[in-house]
C-alpha positions as CSV (number, residue, x, y, z in Angstrom):
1,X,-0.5,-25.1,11.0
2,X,1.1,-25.2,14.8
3,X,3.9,-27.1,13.4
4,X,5.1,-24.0,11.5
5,X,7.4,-20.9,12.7
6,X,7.3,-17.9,10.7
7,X,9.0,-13.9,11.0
8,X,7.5,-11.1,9.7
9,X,10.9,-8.6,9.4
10,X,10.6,-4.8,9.0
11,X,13.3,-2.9,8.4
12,X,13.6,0.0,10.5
13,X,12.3,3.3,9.0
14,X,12.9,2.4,6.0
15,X,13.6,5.1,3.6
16,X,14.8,7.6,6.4
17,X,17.4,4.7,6.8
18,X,18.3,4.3,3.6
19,X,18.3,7.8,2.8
20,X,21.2,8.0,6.3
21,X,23.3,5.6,4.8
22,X,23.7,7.4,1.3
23,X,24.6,9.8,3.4
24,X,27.0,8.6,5.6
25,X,25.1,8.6,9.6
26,X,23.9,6.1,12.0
27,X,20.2,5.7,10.9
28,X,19.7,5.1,14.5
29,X,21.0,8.7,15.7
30,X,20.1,11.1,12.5
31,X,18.0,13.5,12.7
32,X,16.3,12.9,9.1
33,X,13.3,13.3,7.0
34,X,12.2,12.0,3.9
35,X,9.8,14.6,2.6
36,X,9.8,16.7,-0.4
37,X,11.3,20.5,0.2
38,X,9.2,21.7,-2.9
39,X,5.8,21.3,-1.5
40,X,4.3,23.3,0.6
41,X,5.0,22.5,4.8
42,X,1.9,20.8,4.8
43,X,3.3,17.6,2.6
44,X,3.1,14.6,4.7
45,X,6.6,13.0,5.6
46,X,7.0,9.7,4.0
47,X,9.5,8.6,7.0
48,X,11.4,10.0,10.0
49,X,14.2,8.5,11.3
50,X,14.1,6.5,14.9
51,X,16.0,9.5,16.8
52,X,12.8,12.0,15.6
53,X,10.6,9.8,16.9
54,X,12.5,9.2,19.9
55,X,11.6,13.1,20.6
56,X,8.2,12.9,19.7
57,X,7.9,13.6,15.9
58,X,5.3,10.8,14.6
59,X,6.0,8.7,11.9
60,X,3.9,10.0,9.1
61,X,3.3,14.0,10.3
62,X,2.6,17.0,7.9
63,X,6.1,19.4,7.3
64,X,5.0,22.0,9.9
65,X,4.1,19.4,12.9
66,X,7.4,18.7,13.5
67,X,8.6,21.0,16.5
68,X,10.6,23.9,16.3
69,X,14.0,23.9,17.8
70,X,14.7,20.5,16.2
71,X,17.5,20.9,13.6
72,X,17.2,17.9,11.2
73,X,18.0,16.6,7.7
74,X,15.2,16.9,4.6
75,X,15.6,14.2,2.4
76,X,13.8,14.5,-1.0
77,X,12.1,10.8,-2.1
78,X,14.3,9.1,-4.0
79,X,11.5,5.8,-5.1
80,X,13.6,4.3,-7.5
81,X,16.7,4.7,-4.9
82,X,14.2,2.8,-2.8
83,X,13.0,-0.1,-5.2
84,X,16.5,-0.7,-6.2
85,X,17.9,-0.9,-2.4
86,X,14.6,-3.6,-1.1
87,X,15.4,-5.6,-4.0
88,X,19.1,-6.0,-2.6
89,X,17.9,-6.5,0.2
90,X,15.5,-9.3,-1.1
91,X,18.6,-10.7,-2.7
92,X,20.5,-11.1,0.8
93,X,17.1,-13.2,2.2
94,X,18.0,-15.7,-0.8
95,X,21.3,-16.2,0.8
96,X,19.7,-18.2,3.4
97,X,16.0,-19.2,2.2
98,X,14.2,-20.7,-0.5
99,X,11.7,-17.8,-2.6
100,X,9.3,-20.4,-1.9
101,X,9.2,-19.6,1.7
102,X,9.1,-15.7,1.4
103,X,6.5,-13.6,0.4
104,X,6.9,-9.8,0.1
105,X,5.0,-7.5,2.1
106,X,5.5,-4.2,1.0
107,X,8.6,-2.7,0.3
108,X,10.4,-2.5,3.4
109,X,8.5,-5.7,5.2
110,X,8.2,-9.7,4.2
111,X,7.1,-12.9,6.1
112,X,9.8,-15.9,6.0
113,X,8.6,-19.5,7.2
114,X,11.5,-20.8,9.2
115,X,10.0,-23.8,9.9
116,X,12.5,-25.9,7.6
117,X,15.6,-24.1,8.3
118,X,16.0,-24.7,12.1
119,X,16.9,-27.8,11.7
120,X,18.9,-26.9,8.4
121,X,21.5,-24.2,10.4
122,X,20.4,-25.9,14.0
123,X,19.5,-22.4,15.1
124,X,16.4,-21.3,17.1
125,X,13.8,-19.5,15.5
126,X,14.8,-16.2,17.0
127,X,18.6,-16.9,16.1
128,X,17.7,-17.6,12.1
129,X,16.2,-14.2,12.9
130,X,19.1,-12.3,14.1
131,X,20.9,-13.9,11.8
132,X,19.0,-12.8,8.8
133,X,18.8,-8.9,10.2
134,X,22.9,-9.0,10.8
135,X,23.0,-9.6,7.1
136,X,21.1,-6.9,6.2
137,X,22.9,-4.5,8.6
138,X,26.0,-5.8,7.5
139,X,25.8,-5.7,3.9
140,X,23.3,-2.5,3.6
141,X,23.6,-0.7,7.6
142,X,20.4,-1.0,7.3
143,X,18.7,-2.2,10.7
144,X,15.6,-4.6,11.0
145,X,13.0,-5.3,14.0
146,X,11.1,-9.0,13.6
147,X,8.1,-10.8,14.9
148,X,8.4,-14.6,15.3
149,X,5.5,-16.4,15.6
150,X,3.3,-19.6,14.6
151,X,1.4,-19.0,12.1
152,X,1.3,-15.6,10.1
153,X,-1.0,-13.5,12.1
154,X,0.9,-13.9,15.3
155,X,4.4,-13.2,13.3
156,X,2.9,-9.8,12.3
157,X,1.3,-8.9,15.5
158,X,4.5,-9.9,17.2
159,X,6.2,-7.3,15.0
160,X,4.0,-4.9,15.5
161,X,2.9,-5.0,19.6
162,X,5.8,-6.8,21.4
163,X,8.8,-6.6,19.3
164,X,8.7,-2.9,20.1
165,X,9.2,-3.6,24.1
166,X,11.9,-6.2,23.1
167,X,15.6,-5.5,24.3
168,X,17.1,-7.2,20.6
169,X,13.6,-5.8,19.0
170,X,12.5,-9.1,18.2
171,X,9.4,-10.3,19.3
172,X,7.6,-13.8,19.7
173,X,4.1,-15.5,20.2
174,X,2.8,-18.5,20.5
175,X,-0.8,-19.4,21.4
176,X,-0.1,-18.9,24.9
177,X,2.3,-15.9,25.0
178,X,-0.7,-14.3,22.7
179,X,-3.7,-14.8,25.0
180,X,-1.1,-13.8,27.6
181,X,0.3,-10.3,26.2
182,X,-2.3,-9.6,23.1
183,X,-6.0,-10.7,24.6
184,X,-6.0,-7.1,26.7
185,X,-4.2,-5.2,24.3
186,X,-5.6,-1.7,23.9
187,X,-6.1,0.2,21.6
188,X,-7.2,-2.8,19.4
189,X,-6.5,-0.4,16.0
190,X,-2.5,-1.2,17.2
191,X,-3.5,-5.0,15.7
192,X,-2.9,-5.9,11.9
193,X,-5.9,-5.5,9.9
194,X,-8.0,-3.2,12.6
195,X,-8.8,0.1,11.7
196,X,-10.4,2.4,13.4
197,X,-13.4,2.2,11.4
198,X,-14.0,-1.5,12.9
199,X,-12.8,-0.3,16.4
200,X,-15.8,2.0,16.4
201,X,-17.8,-0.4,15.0
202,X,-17.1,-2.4,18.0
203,X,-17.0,-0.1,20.4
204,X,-20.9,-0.1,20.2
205,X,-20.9,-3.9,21.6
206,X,-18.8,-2.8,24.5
207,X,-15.6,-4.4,22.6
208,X,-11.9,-2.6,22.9
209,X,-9.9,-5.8,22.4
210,X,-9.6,-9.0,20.9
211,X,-10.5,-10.9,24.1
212,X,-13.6,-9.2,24.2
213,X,-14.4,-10.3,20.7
214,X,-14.1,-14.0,22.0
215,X,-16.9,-13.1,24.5
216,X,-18.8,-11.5,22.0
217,X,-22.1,-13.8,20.3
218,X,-21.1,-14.8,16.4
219,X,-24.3,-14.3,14.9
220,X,-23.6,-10.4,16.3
221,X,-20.4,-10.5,14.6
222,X,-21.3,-11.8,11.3
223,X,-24.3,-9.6,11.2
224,X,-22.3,-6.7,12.0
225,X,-19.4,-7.5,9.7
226,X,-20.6,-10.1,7.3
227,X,-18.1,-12.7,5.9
228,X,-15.1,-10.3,7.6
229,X,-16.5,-11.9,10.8
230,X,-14.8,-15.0,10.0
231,X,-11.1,-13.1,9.9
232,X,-11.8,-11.3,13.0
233,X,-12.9,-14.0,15.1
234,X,-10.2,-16.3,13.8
235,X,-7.0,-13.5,15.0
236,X,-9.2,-12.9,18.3
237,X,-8.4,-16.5,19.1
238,X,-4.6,-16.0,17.6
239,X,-5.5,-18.3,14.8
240,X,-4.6,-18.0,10.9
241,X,-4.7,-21.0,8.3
242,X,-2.9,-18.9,5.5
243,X,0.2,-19.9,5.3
244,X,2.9,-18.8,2.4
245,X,2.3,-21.7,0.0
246,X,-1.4,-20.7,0.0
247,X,-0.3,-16.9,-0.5
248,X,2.1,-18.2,-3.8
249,X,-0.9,-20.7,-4.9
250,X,-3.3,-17.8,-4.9
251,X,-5.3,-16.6,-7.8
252,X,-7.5,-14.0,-8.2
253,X,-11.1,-14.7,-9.5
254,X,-11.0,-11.1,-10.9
255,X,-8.9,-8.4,-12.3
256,X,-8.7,-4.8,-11.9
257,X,-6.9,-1.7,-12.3
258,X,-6.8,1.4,-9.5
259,X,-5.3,4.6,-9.3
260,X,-5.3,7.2,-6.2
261,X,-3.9,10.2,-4.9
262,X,-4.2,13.1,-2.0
263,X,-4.5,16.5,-3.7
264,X,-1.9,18.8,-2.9
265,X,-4.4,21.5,-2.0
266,X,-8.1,21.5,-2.0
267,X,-9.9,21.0,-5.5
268,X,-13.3,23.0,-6.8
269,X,-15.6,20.8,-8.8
270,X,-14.7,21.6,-11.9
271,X,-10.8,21.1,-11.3
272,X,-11.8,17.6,-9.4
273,X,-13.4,16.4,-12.8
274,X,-9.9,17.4,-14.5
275,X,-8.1,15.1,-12.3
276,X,-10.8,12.5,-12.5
277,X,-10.2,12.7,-16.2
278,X,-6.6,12.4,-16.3
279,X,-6.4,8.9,-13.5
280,X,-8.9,7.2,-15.7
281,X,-7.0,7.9,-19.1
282,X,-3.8,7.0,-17.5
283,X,-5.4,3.7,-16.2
284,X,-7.2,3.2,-19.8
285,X,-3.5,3.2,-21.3
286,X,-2.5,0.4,-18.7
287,X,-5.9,-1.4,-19.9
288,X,-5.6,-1.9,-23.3
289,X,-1.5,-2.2,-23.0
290,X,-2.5,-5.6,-20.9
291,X,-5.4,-6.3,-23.5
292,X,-8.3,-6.3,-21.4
293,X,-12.0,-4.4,-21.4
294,X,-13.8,-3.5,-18.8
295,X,-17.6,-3.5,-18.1
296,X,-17.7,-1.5,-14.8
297,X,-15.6,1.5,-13.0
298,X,-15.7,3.1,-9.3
299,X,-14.8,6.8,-8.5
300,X,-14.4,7.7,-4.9
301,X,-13.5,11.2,-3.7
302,X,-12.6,12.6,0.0
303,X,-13.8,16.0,0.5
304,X,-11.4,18.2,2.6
305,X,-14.4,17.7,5.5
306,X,-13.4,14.3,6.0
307,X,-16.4,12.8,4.3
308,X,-16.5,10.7,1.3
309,X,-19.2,9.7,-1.6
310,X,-18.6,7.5,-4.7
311,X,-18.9,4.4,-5.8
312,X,-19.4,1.7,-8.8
313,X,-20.8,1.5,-11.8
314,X,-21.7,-1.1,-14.1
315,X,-21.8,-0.6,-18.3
316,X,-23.8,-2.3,-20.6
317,X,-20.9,-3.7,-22.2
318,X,-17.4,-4.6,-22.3
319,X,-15.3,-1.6,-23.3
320,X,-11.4,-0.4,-23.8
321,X,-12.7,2.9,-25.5
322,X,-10.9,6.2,-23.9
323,X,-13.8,8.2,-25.1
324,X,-16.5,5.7,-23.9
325,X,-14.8,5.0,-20.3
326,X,-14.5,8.8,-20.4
327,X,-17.8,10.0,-20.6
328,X,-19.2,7.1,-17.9
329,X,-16.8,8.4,-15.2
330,X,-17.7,12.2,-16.1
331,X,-21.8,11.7,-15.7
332,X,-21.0,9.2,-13.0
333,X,-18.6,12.1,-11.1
334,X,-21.5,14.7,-12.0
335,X,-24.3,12.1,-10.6
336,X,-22.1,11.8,-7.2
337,X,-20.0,14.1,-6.3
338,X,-21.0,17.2,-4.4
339,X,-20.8,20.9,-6.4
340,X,-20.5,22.7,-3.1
341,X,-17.3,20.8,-1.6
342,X,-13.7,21.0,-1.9
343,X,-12.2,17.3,-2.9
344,X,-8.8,16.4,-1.5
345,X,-8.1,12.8,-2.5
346,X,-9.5,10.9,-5.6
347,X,-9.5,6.8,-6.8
348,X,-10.5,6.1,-9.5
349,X,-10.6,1.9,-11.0
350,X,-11.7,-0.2,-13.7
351,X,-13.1,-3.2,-12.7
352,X,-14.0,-6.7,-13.7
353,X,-11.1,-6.8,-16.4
354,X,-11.0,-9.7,-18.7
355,X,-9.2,-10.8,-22.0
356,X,-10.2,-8.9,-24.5
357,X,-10.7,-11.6,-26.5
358,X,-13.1,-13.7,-24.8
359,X,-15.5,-11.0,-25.0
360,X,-18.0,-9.3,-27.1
361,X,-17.1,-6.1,-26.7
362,X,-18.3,-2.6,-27.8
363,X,-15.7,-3.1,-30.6
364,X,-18.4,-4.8,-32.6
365,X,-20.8,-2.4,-32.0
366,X,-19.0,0.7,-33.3
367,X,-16.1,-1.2,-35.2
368,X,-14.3,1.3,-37.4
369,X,-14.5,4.1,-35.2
370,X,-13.1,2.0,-32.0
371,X,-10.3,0.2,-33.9
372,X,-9.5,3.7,-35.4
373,X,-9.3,4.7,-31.8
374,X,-7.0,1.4,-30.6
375,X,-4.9,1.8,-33.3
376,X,-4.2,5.3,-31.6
377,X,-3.7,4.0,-28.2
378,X,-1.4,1.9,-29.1
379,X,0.8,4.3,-31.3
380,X,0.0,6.5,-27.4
381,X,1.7,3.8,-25.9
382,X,4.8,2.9,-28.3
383,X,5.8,6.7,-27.9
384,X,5.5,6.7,-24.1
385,X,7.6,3.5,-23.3
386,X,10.2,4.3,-25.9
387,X,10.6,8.1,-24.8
388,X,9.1,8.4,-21.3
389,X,5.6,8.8,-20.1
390,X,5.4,12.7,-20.3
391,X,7.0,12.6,-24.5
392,X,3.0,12.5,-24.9
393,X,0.0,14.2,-23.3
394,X,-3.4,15.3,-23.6
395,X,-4.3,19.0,-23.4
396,X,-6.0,18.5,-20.4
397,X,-2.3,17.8,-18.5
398,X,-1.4,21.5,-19.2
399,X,-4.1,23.3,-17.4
400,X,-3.0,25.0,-14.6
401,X,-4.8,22.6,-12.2
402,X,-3.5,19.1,-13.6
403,X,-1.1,16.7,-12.0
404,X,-0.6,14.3,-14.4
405,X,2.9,15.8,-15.9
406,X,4.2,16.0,-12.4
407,X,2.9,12.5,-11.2
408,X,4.7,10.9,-14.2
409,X,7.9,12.0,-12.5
410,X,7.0,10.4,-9.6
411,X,7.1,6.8,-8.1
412,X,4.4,5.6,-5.6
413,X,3.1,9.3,-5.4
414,X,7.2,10.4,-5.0
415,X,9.8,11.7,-6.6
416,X,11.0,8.3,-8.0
417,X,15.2,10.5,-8.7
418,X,17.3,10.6,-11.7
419,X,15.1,10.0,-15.1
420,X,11.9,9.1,-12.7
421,X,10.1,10.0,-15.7
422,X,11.1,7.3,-18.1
């Protein structure tokens, strides 16, 4: 799809911007922080503001990194603030463009295809840009950096790599300007969907960037990465297919339901399986409120060493049972995890969701006791979205070690502000 021209725009620091502008300062000069006071100074910031980073402070640093001698600003999460503010934000984009041709990113990032609006406001690609981010600055002070590019991939890397050495912190790439600027890149990790765990994987072939992945044999690749080849080799050459009608079109073959988070401090075995407990009832509650079963789950934990174990595992029949999902993940966390390590971050999911109805499920197998049990879920449920999700709880949530009470005040693992909890 050469014949398309897309942007991939970011706005700037996103909640340590938004967070200056409630405030009142230039979210280009503030000293700020978005970080919550009432952990300990070992919480990890969720943004610092362009003039911190400008004196060294990186982007997503624990409390007690940041240098002393600095005097900034802590700004407590505010999720909801931030929900509220991108979806503004969103509505400003639809000034200009169709929904059809923008798909949302994340919360502070979305791709635009421009491709039918050059002609529309007879602008170049990069002024439709600077047009878009002068609305957003204008109606919210909230500033913006872009990629441009020809197809999605080079939009994105153009945001990420060149837009940052850009004097209007826009940047562009074609298929020239990309085996130009991007081929030699280093590190590779700095390019979208490269971690470092591929990078090392790599790095045993004698490969640090994406022009050495051109040079490297495909059978190698494939055998190294499997089907993931295919992705890699294609953004090596600058190339992706996907375009935003494809993303919109898209469908997923299977559902499934995940919950994560990074313990506060570490967690013994014993008060690991507590947490374990409370993520999988949570996600059971979403689970039957959307009417599906399940037949498998997955449990992964990080232990504060840095290593990991976990996995998935299948059940011998579809299930929505609390008690039943339960007991799996407790002998599947006692059959993986290890007795002798501190956890620090737990997922948990449910996996291969499907209509409730279109399944024999273990409701026929046990069927009074497990309707007497969804009838209580549900009645769960009514109280929770009529008086917030903390009106009920289990036992479990009010041992000393639990998180669950405080998480439901959160949004996206922070404090979501006023009435968070509802």
């Amino acid at each position: 799809m050469s014949d398309r021209i897309y942007c991939c725009i970011d706005l700037k620091s996103y909640y340590a911007s938004v967070e200056c502008v409630s405030r009142g300062l230039d979210p280009m000069t503030a000293k700020l922080v978005v970080a919550d006071p009432e952990r300990s100074d070992g919480t990890v910031c969720l943004a610092v503001s362009p003039a911190l980073k400008a004196l060294g402070v990186k982007s997503r640093c624990r409390m007690f990194e940041i240098p002393t001698g600095i005097d900034y600003i802590v700004a407590k999460p505010q999720m909801r603030f931030y929900m509220e503010k991108s979806a503004e934000i969103y509505s400003i984009y639809l000034r200009y463009v169709s929904k059809d041709d923008i798909h949302v990113y994340s919360i502070d990032e979305c791709f635009i295809d421009l491709t039918d609006y050059v002609s529309l406001y007879d602008k170049t690609p990069r002024e439709l840009v600077v047009m878009l981010i002068d609305a957003v600055k204008r109606v919210t002070g909230i500033p913006a950096t872009a990629g441009v590019g020809t197809n999605l991939f080079l939009a994105k890397t153009a945001l990420d790599i060149t837009a940052k050495k850009s004097p209007d912190f826009i940047g562009y790439l074609d298929d020239y300007e990309f085996k130009k600027t991007i081929w030699h890149h280093r590190p590779i990790t700095d390019v979208w969907n490269v971690g470092h765990g591929i990078a090392e994987r790599l790095k045993k072939y004698g490969v640090f960037d994406l022009f050495g992945i051109t040079k490297c044999p495909e059978e190698l690749l494939y055998k190294e990465f499997g089907v993931n080849a295919e992705l890699l080799i294609d953004h090596a050459y600058g190339k992706e297919p996907c375009t935003i009608k494809d993303i919109h079109e898209y469908k997923a073959k299977s559902n499934s339901l995940s919950n994560g988070q990074v313990l506060f401090s570490d967690y013994g075995y014993e008060d690991a399986l507590l947490i374990v407990k409370e993520m999988a009832e949570q996600l059971v509650l979403e689970m039957v409120e959307k009417n599906f079963v399940t037949d498998s789950i997955s449990l992964y934990v990080n232990y504060s060493d840095g290593k990991n174990s976990g996995g998935t595992k299948k059940l011998s029949f579809f299930t929505s049972s609390n008690k039943t999902i339960l007991k799996e993940f407790t002998e599947f966390f006692r059959e993986r995890v290890d007795k002798e390590k501190n956890v620090r971050k737990i997922n948990v999911g449910l996996n291969n969701l499907v209509d409730e109805y279109f399944v024999n499920s273990d409701l026929f197998l046990r069927y009074e006791e497990v309707k007497k049990e969804k009838k209580l879920q549900h009645a769960v449920l009514d109280i929770k979205n009529k008086y917030g999700k903390n009106s009920i709880l289990k036992g479990i949530s009010f041992e000393d070690r639990a998180t669950q009470r405080e998480r439901n005040r959160l949004i996206g693992g922070h404090n979501g502000g006023e009435n968070a909890d509802r």
